[in-house]
BALOBA-1460 file (C-alpha; in Angstrom, 3 decimals):
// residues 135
<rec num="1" residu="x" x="158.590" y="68.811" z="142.487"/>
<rec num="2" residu="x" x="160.342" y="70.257" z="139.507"/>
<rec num="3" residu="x" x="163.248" y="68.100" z="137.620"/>
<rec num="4" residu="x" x="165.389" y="69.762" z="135.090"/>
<rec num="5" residu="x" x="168.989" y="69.828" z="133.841"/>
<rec num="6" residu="x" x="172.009" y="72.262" z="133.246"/>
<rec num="7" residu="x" x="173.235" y="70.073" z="130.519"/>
<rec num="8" residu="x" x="169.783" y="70.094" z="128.210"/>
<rec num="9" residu="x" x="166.339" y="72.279" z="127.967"/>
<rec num="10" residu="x" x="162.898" y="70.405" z="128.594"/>
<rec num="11" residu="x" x="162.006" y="68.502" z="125.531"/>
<rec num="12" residu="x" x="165.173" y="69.484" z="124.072"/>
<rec num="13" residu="x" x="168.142" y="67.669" z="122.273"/>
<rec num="14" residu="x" x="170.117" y="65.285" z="124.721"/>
<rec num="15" residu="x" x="174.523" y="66.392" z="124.449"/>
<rec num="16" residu="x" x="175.976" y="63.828" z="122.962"/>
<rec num="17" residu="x" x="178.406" y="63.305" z="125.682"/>
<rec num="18" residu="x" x="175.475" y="61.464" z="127.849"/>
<rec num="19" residu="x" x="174.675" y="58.793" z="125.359"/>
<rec num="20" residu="x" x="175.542" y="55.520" z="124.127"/>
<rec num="21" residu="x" x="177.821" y="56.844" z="121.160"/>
<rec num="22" residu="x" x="180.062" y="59.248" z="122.879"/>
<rec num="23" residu="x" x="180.586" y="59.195" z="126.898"/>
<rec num="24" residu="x" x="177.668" y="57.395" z="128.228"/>
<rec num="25" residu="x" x="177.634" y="59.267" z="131.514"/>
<rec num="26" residu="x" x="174.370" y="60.489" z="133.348"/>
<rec num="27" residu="x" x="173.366" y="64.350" z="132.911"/>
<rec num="28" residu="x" x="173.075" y="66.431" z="135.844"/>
<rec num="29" residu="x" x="169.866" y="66.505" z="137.361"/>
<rec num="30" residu="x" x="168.358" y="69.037" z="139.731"/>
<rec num="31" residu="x" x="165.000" y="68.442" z="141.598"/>
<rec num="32" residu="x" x="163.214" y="71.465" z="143.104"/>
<rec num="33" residu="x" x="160.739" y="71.593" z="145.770"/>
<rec num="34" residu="x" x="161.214" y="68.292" z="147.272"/>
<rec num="35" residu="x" x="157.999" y="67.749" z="150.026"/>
<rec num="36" residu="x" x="159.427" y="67.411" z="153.729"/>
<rec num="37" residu="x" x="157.836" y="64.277" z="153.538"/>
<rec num="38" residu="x" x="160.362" y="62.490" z="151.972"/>
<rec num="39" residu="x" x="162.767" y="60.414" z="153.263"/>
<rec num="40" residu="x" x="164.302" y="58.931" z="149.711"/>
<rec num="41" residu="x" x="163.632" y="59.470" z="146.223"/>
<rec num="42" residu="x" x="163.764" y="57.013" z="143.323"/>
<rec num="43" residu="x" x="164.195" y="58.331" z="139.157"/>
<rec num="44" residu="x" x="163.434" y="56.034" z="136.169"/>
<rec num="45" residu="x" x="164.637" y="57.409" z="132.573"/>
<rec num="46" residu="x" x="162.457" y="55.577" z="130.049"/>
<rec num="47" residu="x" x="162.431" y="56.086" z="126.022"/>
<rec num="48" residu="x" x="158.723" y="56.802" z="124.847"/>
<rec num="49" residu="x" x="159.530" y="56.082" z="120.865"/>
<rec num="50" residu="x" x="161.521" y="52.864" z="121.642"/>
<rec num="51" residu="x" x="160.230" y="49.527" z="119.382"/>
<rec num="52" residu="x" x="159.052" y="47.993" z="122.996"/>
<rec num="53" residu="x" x="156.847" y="51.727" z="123.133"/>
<rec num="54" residu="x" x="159.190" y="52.266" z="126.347"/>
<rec num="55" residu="x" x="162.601" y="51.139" z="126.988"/>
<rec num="56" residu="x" x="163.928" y="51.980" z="130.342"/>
<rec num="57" residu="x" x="167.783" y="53.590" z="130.472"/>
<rec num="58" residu="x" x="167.825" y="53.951" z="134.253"/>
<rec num="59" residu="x" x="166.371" y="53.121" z="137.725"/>
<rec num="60" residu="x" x="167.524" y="54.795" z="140.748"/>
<rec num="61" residu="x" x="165.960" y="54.364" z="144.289"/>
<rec num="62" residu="x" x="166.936" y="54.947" z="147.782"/>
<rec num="63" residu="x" x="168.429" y="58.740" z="146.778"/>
<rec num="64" residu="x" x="169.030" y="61.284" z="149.147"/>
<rec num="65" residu="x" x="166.324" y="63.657" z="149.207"/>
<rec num="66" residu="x" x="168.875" y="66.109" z="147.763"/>
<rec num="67" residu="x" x="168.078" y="68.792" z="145.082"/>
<rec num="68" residu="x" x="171.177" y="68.127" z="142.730"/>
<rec num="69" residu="x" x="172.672" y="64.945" z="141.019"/>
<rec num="70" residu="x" x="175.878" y="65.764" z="139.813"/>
<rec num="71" residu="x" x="177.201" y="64.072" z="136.215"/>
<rec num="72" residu="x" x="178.283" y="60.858" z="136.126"/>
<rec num="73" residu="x" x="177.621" y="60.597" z="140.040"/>
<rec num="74" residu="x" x="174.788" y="59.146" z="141.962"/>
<rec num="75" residu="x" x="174.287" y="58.134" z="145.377"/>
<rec num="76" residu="x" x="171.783" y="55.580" z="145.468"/>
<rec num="77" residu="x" x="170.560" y="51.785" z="144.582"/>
<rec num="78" residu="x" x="170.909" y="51.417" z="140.506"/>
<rec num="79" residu="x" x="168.790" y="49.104" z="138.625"/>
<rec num="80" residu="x" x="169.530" y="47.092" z="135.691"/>
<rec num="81" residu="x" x="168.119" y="48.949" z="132.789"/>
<rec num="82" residu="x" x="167.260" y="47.107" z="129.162"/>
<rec num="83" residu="x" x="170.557" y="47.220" z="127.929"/>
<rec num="84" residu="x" x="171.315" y="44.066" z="130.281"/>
<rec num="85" residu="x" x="173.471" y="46.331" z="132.472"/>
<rec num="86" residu="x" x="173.440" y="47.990" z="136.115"/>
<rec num="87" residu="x" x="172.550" y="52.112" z="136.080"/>
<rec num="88" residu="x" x="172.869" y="54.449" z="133.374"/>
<rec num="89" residu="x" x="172.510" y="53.703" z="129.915"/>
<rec num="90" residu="x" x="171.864" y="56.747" z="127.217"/>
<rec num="91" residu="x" x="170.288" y="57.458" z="123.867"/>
<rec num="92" residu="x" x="171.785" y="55.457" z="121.563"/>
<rec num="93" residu="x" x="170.213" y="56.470" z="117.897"/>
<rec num="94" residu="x" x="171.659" y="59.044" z="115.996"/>
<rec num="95" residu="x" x="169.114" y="58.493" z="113.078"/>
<rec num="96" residu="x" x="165.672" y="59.295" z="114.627"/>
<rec num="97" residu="x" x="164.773" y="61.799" z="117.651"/>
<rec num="98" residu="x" x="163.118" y="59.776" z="120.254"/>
<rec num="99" residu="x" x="161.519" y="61.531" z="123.546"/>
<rec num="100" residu="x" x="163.063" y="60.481" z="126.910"/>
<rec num="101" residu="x" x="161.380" y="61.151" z="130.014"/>
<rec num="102" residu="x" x="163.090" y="61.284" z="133.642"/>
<rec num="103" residu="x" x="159.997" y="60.289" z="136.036"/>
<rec num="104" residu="x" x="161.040" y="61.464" z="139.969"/>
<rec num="105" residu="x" x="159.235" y="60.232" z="142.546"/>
<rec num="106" residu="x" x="158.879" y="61.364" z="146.168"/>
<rec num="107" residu="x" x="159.028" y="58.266" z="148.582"/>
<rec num="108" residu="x" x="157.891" y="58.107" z="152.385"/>
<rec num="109" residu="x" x="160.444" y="55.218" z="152.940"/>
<rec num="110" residu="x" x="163.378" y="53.417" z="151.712"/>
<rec num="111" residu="x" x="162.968" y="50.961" z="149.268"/>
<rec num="112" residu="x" x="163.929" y="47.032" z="150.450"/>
<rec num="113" residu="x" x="164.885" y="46.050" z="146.434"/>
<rec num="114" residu="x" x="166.922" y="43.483" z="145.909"/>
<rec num="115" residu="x" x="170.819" y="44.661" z="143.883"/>
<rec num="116" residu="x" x="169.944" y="44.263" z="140.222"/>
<rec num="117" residu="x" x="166.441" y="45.274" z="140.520"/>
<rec num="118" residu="x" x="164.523" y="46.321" z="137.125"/>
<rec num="119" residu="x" x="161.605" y="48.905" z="136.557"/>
<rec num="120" residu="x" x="159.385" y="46.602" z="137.243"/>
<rec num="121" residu="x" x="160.448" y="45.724" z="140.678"/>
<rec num="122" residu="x" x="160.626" y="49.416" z="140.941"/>
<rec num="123" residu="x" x="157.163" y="50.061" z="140.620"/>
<rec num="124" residu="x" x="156.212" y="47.586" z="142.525"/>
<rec num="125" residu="x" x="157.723" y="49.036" z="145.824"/>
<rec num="126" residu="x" x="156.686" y="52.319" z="144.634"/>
<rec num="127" residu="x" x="152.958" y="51.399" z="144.701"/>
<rec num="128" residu="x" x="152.888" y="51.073" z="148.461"/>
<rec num="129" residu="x" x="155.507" y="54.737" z="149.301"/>
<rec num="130" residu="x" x="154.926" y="57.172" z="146.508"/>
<rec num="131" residu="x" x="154.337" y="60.712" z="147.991"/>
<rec num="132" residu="x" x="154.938" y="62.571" z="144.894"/>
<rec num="133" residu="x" x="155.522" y="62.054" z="141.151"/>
<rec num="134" residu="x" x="157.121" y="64.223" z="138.231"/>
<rec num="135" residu="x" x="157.950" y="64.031" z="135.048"/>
């Protein structure tokens, strides 16, 4: 699988629009090559350079296996990220670049997660359906 965006290059400079300061809305996303083996996906954004070495921003599971997620739309389970809130939650400092990865993974299942789930609970059920991983 390949996972880029229309909005930003790999290891480039987030927009603005999709962080904490400005709109707050998730980038487009498109995934490539998706094995026929999958019957859901499931996307965590973590920070690499946070304080905690890795704050997460956003957990997604039970996805279509679809190759495009449009801005500021997802179809899906959302987790609650760090920020004490449910889905998406950008870059939030404008003093210091931090790296922000977006993991995919490639699931042979649905996930049974309870609403509200965090990262951790994430990769828990991922342990036991995880076809595929990219970052």
């Amino acid at each position: 699988m390949n996972i880029s965006s229309t909005a930003f290059y790999a290891n480039g400079i987030i927009p603005s629009k999709y962080t904490r300061l400005v709109e707050n809305v998730n980038p487009p996303l498109n995934i490539d090559q998706i094995t026929q083996k999958a019957k859901s996906l499931a996307i965590v954004m973590v920070e690499r350079n946070a304080p905690e070495d890795t704050r997460t921003h956003w957990v997604l599971w039970n996805l279509p296996t679809m190759s495009q997620i449009n801005e500021n739309e997802v179809s899906g389970e959302q987790g609650m990220n760090d920020f004490g809130s449910l889905g998406y939650s950008g870059p939030c400092s404008p003093r210091e670049i931090c790296q922000y990865i977006f993991k995919v993974y490639a699931l042979d299942d649905m996930l049974q997660l309870l609403k509200g789930a965090c990262r951790r609970d994430l990769e828990d059920g991922l342990r036991y359906h995880t076809i595929l991983m990219e970052s």
